[in-house]
C-alpha positions in Angstrom: 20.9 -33.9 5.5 17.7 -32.8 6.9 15.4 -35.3 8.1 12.4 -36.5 5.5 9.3 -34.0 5.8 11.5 -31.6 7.7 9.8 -28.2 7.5 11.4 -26.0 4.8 13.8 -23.4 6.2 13.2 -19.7 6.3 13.1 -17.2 3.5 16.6 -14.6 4.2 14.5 -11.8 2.5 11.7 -10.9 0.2 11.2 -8.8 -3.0 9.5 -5.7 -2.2 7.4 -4.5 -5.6 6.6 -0.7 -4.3 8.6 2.4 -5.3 7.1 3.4 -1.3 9.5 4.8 1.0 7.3 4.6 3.4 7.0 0.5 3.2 9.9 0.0 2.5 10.7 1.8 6.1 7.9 -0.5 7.2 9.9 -3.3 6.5 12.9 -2.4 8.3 10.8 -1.8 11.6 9.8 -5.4 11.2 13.3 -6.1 10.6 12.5 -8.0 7.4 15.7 -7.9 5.0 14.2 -7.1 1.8 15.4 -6.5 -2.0 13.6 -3.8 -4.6 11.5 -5.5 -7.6 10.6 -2.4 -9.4 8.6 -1.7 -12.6 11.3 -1.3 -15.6 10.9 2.0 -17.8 9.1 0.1 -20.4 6.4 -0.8 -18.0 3.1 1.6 -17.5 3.0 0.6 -13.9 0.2 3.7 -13.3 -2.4 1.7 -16.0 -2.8 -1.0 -13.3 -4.2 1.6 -11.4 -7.1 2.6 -13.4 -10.5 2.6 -11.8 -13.2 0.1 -13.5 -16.7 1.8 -14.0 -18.9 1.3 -10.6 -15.9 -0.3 -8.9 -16.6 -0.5 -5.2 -13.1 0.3 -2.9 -12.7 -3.3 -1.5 -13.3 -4.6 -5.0 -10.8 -2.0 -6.7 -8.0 -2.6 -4.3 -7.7 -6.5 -3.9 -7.9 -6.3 -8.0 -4.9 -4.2 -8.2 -3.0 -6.1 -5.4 -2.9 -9.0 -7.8 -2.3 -7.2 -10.6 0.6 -6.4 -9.1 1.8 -9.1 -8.1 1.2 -10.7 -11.0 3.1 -8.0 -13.1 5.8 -8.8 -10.2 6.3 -12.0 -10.9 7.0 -11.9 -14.1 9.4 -9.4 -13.7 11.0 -11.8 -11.5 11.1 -14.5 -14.3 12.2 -12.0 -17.0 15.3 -10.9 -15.0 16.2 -14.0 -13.7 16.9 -13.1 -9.7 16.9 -16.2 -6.9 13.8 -17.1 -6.1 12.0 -15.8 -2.9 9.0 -14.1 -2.0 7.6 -11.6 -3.4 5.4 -8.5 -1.3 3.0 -6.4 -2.8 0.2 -3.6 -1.8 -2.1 -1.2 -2.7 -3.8 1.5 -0.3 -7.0 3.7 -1.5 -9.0 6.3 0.1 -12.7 6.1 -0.1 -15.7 8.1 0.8 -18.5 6.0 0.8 -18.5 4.6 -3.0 -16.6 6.7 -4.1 -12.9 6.1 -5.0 -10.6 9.1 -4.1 -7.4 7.5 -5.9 -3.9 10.1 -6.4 -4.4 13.6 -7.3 -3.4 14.1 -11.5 -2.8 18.3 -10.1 -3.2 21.1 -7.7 -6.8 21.3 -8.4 -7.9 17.8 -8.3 -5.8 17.5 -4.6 -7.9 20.7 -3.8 -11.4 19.3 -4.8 -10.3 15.8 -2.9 -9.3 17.7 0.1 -12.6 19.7 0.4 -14.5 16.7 0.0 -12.5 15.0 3.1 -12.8 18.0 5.4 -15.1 17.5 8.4 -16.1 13.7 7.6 -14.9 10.6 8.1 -13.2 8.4 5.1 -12.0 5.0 4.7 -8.6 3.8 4.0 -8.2 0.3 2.4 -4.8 -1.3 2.1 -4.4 -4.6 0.7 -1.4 -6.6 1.3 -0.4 -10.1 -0.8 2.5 -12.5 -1.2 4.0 -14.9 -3.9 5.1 -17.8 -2.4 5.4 -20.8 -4.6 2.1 -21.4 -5.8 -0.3 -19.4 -3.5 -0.6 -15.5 -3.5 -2.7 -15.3 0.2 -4.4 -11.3 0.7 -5.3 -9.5 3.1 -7.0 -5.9 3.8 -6.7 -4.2 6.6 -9.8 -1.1 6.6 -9.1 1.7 8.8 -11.3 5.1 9.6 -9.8 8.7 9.4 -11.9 11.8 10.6 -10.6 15.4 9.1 -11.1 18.6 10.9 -12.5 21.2 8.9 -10.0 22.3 6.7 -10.0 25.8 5.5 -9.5 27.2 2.1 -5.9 28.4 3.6 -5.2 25.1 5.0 -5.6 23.5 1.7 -3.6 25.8 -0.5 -0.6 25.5 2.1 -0.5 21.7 2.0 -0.7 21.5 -1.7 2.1 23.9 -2.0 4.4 21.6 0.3 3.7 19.0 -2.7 2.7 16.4 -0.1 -0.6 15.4 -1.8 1.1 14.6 -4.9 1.7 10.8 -5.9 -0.8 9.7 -2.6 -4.1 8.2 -2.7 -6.8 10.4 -0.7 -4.1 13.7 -1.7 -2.8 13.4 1.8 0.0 11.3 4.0 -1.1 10.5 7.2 2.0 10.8 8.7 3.1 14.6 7.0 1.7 17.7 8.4 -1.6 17.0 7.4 -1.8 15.2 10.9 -2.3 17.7 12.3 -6.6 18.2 11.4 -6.8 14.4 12.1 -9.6 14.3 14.7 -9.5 10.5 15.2 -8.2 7.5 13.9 -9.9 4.1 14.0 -8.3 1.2 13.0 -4.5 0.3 11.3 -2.1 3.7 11.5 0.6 1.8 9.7 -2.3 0.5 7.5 -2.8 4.2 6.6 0.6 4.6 5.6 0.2 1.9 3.2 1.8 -1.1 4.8 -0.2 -2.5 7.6 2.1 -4.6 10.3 -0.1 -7.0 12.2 -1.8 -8.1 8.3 1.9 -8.1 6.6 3.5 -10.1 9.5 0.9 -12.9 9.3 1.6 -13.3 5.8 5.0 -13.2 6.1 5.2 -16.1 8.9 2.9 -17.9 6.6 5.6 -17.7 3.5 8.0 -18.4 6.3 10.1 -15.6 5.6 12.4 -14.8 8.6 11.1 -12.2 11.0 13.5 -10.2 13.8 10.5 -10.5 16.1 
């Protein structure tokens, strides 16, 4: 028997709630076994996703973190899997106040696009877990610079359908990289998971690491 106090032992895995390839590929390079905890048919996962009028970007993506998580977790309850954490995230694009969020069609990715060529945007991704009783966040801010992007440019990527289903109408690591001018911050932030933020939580829910 372990002794009294002994610390509890590691977490094998962790729910991931995020229909992201691209985190859950995240994951793997961390080498964190993980389990999908996806939204059921029934569920309007997109409505937690809805922009609040005069919503700053740090405001907007904390609030949706938790919503989903909180949505998470009681998917958890309802379908009775073995407990163990759960990992969630949310990543927007802003320019200044303004919220660039997923493009609804080709000429809302078009408009979005125009308005990121030749400046510099943020990206915000926040990050939580549900361990137990606490849900700890973080948000890791990065800074993306465009290259003017021409007219031509613009209607070739949205015809490779890469904007579609991505906040800011672009993925950072898809073709698009190539009118990036300079990146400050998080690259895997930009992607939508970022590492060195994820991995702190994760040692803090003592969920195992391959580190």
């Amino acid at each position: 028997m372990p002794p009294p106090h002994a610390a509890p032992l590691p977490h094998r895995f962790v729910y991931l709630a995020s229909q992201s390839p691209r985190r859950a590929q995240l994951l793997d390079q961390l080498g964190v076994e993980h389990r999908p905890l996806l939204p059921a048919a029934r569920e309007n996962a997109e409505r937690l996703e809805e922009e609040r009028p005069h919503e700053l970007p740090d405001a907007y993506v904390r609030r949706v973190t938790l919503a989903k998580l909180l949505a998470a977790r009681r998917r958890l309850a309802q379908r009775g899997l073995p407990p163990a954490p759960i990992l969630v995230a949310d990543t927007t694009v802003a320019l200044g106040r303004r919220i660039l969020g997923k493009p609804r069609d080709a000429a809302e990715a078009a408009e979005i696009l125009r308005a990121l060529s030749g400046r510099t945007h943020r990206v915000l991704t926040a990050v939580a877990i549900s361990a137990g009783r606490e849900s700890p966040l973080r948000v890791s801010v990065s800074r993306v610079r465009f290259a003017a992007l021409s007219e031509t440019t613009i209607a070739r990527y949205i015809a490779s359908g890469e904007p579609f289903g991505k906040a800011g109408a672009y993925a950072v690591q898809g073709r698009i990289a190539a009118w990036i001018e300079a990146i400050e911050g998080s690259y895997t932030g930009i992607m939508g998971l970022p590492l060195y933020e994820t991995t702190k939580l994760l040692s803090q829910a003592r969920v195992r690491l391959e580190l």
